[in-house]
matplotlib code that plots the C-alpha trace (Angstrom):
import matplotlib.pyplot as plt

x = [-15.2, -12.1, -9.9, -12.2, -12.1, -8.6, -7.8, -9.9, -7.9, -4.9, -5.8, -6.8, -3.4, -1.4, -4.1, -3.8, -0.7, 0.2, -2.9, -0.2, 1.8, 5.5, 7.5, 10.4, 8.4, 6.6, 9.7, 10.4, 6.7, 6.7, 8.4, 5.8, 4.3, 7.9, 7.0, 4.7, 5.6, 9.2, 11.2, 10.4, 6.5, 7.8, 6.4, 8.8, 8.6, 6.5, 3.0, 1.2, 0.6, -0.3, 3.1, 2.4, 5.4, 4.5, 0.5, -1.2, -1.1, -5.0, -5.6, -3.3, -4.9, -8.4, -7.8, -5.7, -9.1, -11.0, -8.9, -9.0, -13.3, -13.8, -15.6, -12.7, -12.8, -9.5, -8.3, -5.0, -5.2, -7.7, -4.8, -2.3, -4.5, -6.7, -3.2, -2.8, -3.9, -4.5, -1.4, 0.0, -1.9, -1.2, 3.0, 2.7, 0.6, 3.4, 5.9, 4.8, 3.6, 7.0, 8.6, 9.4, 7.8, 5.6, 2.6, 4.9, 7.9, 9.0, 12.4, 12.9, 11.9, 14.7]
y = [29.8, 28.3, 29.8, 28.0, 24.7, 24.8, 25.4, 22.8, 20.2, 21.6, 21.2, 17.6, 16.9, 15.9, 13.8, 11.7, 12.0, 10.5, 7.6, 5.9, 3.1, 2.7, 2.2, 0.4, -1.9, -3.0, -3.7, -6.0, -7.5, -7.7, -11.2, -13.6, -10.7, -11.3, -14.8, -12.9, -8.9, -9.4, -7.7, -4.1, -4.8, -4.6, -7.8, -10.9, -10.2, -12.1, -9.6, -12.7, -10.7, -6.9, -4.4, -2.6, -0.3, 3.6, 2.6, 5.0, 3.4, 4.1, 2.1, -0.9, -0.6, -1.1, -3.7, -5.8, -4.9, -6.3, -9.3, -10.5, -9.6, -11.6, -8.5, -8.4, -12.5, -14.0, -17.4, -16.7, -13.3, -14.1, -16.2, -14.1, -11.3, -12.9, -13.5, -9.8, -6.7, -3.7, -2.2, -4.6, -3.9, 0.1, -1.0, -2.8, -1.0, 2.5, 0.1, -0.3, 3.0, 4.5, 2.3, 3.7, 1.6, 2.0, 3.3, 6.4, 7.0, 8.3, 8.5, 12.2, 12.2, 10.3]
z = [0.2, -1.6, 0.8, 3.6, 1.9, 1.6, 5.1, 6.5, 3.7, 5.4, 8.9, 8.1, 6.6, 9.6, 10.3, 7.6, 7.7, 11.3, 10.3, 7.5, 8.4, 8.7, 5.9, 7.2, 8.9, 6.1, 4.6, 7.0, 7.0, 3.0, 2.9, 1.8, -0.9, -2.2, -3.9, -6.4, -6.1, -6.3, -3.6, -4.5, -5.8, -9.7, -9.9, -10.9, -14.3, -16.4, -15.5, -13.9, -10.7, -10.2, -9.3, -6.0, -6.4, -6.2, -6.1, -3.6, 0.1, 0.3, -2.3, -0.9, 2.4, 1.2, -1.4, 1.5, 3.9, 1.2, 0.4, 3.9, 5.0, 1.3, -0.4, -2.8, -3.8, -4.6, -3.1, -2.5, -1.4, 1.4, 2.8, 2.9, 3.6, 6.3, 8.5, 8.4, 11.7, 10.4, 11.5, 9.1, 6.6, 6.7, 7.1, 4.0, 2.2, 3.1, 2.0, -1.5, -2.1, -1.3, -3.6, -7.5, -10.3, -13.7, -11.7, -10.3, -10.8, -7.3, -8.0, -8.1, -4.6, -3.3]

ax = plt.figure().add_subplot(projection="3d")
ax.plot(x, y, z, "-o")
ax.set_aspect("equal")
plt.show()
């Protein structure tokens, strides 16, 4: 039965996989998150806005998703957010996940 349910987790992998966005392009999307996640999502700093770096994409994809239908209320989120397709939303969201900061530290992956 474990064996079974591992296989199937497997065989979904690629999936998932091939469904994320691209990283360098959300590089290049990431300027206006800049102003408040710094360049790299650290932050700028002084903790007033949340550090994206190294959080899990999933998690960045549905908060942005959330931001920008208003389920997740925040008035200037839903303006950036509410610019954004959902292919930018999954470059970005690659982006900051792939980046090394105080929510994993990715650097021994580099």
């Amino acid at each position: 039965m474990i064996r079974t349910a591992l296989l199937i987790a497997l065989a979904a992998l690629p999936m998932t996989v091939a469904a994320k966005g691209d990283v360098e392009a959300g590089k290049a999307k990431s300027q206006t998150c800049q102003a408040c996640h710094g360049v790299d999502g650290n932050g700028m700093g002084d903790g007033q806005y949340p550090r994206l770096a190294g959080q899990y994409a999933d998690y960045l994809e549905k908060a942005l998703k959330d931001y920008r239908s208003g389920a997740r209320p925040n008035a200037i989120m839903a303006g950036f957010a509410g610019t954004l397709s959902d292919e930018d939303i999954r470059d970005l969201s690659a982006f900051y996940a792939a980046q090394s900061g105080p929510l994993r530290d990715l650097s021994h992956t580099k």
